[in-house]
N, C-alpha and C positions, 0 to 999 in steps of 0.2 A: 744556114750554117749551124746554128745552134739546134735543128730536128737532126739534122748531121751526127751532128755529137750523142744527142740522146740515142739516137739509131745504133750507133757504134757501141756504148755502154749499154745498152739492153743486150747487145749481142753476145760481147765479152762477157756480159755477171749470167744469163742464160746458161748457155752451152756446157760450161763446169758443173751447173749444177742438174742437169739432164743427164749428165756423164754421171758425177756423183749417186744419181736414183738408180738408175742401170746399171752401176758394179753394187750397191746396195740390195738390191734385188738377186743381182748371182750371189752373191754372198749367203743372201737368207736363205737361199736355196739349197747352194752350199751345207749348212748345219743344218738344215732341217736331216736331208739325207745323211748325216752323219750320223746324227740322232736316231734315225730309224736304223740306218745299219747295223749302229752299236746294238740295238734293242734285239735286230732279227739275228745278228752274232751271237747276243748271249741265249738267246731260245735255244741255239740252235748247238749251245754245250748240254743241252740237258739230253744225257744218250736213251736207247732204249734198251731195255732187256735183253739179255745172250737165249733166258729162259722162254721155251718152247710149249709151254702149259696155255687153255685158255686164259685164263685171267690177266697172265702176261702180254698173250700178243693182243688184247683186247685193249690192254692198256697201251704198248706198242703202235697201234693204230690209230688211238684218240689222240698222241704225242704227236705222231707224222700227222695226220691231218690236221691237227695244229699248227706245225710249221708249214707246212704246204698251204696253208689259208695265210698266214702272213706271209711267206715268201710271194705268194700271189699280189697281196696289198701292197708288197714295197714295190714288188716289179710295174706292178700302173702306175704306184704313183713315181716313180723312176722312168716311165716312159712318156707319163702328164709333163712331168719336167725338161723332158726331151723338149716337145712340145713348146713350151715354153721358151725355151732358152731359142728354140727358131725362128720362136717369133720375135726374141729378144737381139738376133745378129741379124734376120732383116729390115727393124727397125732401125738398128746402128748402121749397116749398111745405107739405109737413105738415108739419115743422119750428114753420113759420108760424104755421099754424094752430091747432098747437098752444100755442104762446108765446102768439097773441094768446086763448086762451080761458083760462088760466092769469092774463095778465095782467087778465083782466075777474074772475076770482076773487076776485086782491090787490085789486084797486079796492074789489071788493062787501067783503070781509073789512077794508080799511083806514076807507071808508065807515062801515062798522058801528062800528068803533073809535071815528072820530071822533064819531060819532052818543051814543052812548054816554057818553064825556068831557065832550062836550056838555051832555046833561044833569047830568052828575053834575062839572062842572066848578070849583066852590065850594071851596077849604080849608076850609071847616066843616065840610062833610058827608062830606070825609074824614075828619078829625078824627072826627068826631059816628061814622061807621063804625068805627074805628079804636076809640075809646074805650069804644064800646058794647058791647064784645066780656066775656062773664062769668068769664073764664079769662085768666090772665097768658098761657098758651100761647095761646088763640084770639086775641088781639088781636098775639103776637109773627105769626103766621100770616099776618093782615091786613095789617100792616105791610109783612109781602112779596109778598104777594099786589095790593099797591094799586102795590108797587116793580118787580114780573115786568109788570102791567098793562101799565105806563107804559115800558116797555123793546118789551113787543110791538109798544106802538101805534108806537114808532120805529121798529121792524124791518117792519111792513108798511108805512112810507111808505118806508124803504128800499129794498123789496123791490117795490114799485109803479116806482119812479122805475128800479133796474135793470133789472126785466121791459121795460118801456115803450124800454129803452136797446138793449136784445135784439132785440125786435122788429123797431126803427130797422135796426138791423145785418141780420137776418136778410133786410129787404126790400133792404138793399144789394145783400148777396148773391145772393136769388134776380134784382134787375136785372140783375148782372153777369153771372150766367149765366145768363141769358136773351139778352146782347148777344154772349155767347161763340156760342152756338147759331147767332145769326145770322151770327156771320163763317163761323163752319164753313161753313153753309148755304152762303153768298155763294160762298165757296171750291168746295162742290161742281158750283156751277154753272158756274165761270171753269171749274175742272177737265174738268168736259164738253165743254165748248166746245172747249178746247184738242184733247180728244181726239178729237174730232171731227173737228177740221182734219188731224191726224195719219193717223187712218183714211182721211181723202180722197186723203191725198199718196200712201199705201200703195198703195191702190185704185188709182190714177196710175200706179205704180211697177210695180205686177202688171198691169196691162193692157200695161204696155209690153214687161215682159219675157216674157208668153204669147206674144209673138209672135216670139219668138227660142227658142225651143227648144233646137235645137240647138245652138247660140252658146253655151246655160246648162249642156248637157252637155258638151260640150268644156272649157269654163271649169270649169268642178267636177270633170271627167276631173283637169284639171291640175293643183287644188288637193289632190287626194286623192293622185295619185303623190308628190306635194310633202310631205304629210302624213306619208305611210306612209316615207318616206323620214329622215322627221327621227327620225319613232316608233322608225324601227329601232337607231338612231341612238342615243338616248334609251336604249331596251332596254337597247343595248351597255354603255352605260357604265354603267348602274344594276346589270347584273350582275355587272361588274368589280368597284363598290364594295361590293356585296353578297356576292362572291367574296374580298376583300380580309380581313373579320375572318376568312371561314373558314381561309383559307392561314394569316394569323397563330396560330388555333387549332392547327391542324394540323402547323405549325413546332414550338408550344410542345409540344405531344404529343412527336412525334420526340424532338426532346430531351430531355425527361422519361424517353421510352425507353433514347437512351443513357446518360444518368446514370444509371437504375439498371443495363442490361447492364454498365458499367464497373466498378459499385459488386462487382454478382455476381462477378466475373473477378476482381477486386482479393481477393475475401473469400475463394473459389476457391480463389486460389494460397498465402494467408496458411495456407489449412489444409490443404492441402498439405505445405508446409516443417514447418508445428508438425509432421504426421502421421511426416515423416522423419525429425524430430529425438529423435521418442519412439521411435522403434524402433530407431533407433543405438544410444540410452542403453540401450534393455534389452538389447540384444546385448551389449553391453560387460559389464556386470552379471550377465551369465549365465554366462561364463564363470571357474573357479577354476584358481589354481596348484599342483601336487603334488608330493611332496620327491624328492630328484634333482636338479630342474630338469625335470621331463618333466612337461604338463600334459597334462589332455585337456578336454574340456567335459562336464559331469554333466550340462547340458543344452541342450538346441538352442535357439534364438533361434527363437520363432515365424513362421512365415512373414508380412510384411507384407501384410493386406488394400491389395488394389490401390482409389488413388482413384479416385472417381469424378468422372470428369470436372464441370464444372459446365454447368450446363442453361442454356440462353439463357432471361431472364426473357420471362414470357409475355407477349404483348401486349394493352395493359390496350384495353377496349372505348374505342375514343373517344367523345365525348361528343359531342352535339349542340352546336353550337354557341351560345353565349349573349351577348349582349349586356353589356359590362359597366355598374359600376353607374351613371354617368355618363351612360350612352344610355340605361339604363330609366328613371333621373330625369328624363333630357330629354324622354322620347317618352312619358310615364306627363303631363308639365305639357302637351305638346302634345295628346297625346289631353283633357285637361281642359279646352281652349279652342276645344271643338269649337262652331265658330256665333259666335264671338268672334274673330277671324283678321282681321285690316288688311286692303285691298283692296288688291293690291300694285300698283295705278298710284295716282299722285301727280293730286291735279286731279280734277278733271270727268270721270266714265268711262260708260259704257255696256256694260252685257252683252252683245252682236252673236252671239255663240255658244255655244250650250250646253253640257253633256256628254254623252255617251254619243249614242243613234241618235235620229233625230227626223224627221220628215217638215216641211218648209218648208210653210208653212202659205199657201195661195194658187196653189202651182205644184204642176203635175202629176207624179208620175215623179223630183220631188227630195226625195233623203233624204241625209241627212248623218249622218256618224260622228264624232266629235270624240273627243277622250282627254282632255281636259279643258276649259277656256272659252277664248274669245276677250272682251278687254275692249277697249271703244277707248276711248282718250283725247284731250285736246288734243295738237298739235304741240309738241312741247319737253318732253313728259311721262315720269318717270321711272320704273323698276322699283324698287320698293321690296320688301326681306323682309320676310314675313307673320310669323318667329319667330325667335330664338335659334337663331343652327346655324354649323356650318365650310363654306366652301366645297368641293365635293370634285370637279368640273370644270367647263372652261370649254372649250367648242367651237365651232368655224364649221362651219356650212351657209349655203350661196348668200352666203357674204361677210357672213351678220351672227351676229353672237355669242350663245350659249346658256346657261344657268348651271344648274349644279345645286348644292340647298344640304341638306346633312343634316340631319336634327334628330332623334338617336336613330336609330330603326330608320323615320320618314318621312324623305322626301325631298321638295320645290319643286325645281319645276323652272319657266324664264324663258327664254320664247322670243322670239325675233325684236329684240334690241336691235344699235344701230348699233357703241353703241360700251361698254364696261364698265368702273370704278372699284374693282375689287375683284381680289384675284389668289385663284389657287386655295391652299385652306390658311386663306385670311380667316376670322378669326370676326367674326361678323356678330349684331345684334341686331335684335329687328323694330323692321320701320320701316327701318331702314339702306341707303339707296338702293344698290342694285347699279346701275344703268348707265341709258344711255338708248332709250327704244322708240322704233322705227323708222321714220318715214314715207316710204310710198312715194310713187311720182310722181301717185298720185289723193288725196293727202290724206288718205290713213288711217294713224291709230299706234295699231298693234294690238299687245298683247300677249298672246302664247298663256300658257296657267301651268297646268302639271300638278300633279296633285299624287298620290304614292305612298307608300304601305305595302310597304317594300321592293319589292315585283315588281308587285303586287297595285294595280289602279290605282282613286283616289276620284275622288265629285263632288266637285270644289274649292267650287260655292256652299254644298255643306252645312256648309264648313268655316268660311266668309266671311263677319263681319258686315257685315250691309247694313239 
């Protein structure tokens, strides 16, 4: 009776909270694709250009294949969640099916009870069994045995009327995700459609600019000198500040050095003078006086060992230079939140450029090199820092401002802003808008964002929650 009971309460505290993980579960799923929608909705207010020139539809095309690359990413992962959520309603379904053959058990078991009661439902013939018993012990027995009877037959209408409550809920559940399946679905399909239209505009886009060729090597001639010129740039001063701890190393050595050659010279000359001072006194000591007044010396004053000069102390091996503790803590928490980093524009953005070399997908004979991403954003859109760090310069190229921000032995770097809010020396936290990105006269605010390992250059997306 009492494994009875435990049997019945494991099933009842169970069951709700299996239910509870499984709407838990749609739910997260739920926001997650909210979240991304909201994201691929606002990409997807950033229009492109009416203007028909290359620069434009060159830019035109980096937008749409940006949305088309996310449109891409939400539709899998809107279709992984399909996926999921099937696996999630034929779980619940055996779920189901399980509770309702459990609950046809209690019925038959509770049935039988009442069936039972039934006949034997008389106070006499309890009594009459109760009293019939040939042993004070047999009959204490029956007393409890007629007292457990009557406890079970309420635990299987209890246990009936719960199962039955189970069931109710379970088919909630499997409705709800069943209606969750179908928005996905709905979603997959709006999703197509959109991308659809996107691929047409692309197609549009590359047919127009196949026929400029030339016009598109000249324009990419001119973005790449433009490029290689900021890069150099960039170089510069990353090796200055990566030249900076070394010099400080290198100071602190010197001077280490001199403090000990002064320390050697000081200790040098002190044993020097002791060395004159003890061989005066044996001279003096060595000599006696003899009667008369006539002396002579019974013995000579040893001759002084000459000092030896002192040695210039040797020069201790320098050290590789080290990071202090401050920058290992900082660049040990920045390597930790690697795929966890801000997207450092504010608003609605778009990937329009990737890293490293890549071939333009549509056009012949274009390849592109990038040192890090191109993001665009809306007009009025800010550079925000990805981390914790100092600023450590701020530059012009072609009249708009550049930042670079330390964090440990990485560096960010932020190209192309109009104007900036941060002075060099700023400590900065992520998130903390540095300045604003650029639009030029076709509507684009693009921000370039490097990102370095002292010299050493990364993908920034790998770094980037997205």
């Amino acid at each position: 009776m009492k494994y009875l009971v435990g049997l019945f309460l494991w099933a009842v505290g169970t069951c709700p909270a299996v239910f509870a993980q499984s709407s838990k579960k749609i739910r997260e799923l739920e926001k997650q694709q909210t979240e991304l929608q909201q994201q691929i909705s606002e990409s997807e207010t950033l229009l492109t250009s009416t203007k028909k020139d290359v620069k434009s539809q060159l830019s035109n095309l980096a937008l749409l294949s940006g949305q088309i690359e996310e449109r891409k990413k939400y539709l899998a992962s809107v279709e992984s969640d399909v996926k999921t959520v099937q696996r999630e309603i034929t779980k619940v379904e055996r779920e189901l099916n399980q509770l309702q053959k459990e609950l046809a058990e209690a019925r038959s078991r509770y049935d039988k009870s009442v069936n039972y009661l039934y006949r034997n439902r008389s106070v006499q013939e309890k009594l009459m069994f109760i009293f019939s018993a040939e042993t004070l012990g047999q009959m204490y027995r029956r007393v409890r045995y007629v007292r457990q009877y009557a406890d079970y037959q309420r635990l299987q209408g209890t246990r009936v009327e719960k199962k039955r409550e189970q069931v109710n809920e379970k088919k909630e559940q499997l409705q709800a995700t069943r209606q969750a399946k179908e928005r996905l679905l709905d979603e997959v399909q709006q999703s197509a459609q959109i991308l659809e239209q996107q691929e047409k505009e692309k197609k549009e886009v590359l047919a127009s600019l196949q026929k400029k060729q030339k016009g598109i090597q000249n324009e990419l001639g001119r973005q790449r000198r433009a490029a290689e010129q900021l890069n150099k740039e960039i170089d510069r001063l990353i090796a200055i500040e990566i030249e900076k701890p070394r010099k400080r190393a290198e100071e602190e050595r010197k001077r280490k050095e001199e403090e000990v050659r002064r320390a050697a010279e000081a200790a040098a000359a002190a044993k020097a003078a002791e060395a004159d001072r003890l061989a005066r006194s044996a001279k003096s000591s060595g000599n006696t006086t003899g009667a008369g007044g006539s002396s002579r010396s019974t013995t000579e004053a040893s001759p002084r060992p000459a000092t030896a000069s002192p040695r210039p102390a040797a020069n201790p091996k320098m050290e590789a230079y080290k990071i202090d503790s401050e920058d290992r803590r900082l660049s040990a928490v920045f390597e930790n939140n690697k795929g966890r980093l801000p997207i450092p524009v504010t608003g609605p953005y778009v990937i329009v450029g990737h890293y490293g070399q890549y071939q333009v997908e549509g056009l012949r004979h274009v390849r592109l090199d990038n040192k890090g991403v191109d993001i665009k954003g809306k007009s009025g859109a800010m550079a925000r820092c990805v981390f914790d760090g100092e600023v450590s310069a701020i530059f012009q190229y072609n009249g708009l401002s550049n930042v670079l921000v330390r964090h440990g032995n990485y560096i960010s770097v932020y190209c192309n802003l109009s104007h900036v809010q941060i002075r060099k020396g700023s400590l900065l936290k992520a998130r903390d808008i540095i300045g604003q990105i650029h639009t030029d006269a076709e509507g684009n605010t693009i921000l370039h964002f490097q990102l370095r390992k002292e010299t050493a250059k990364l993908n920034p997306e790998a770094w980037l929650k997205r």
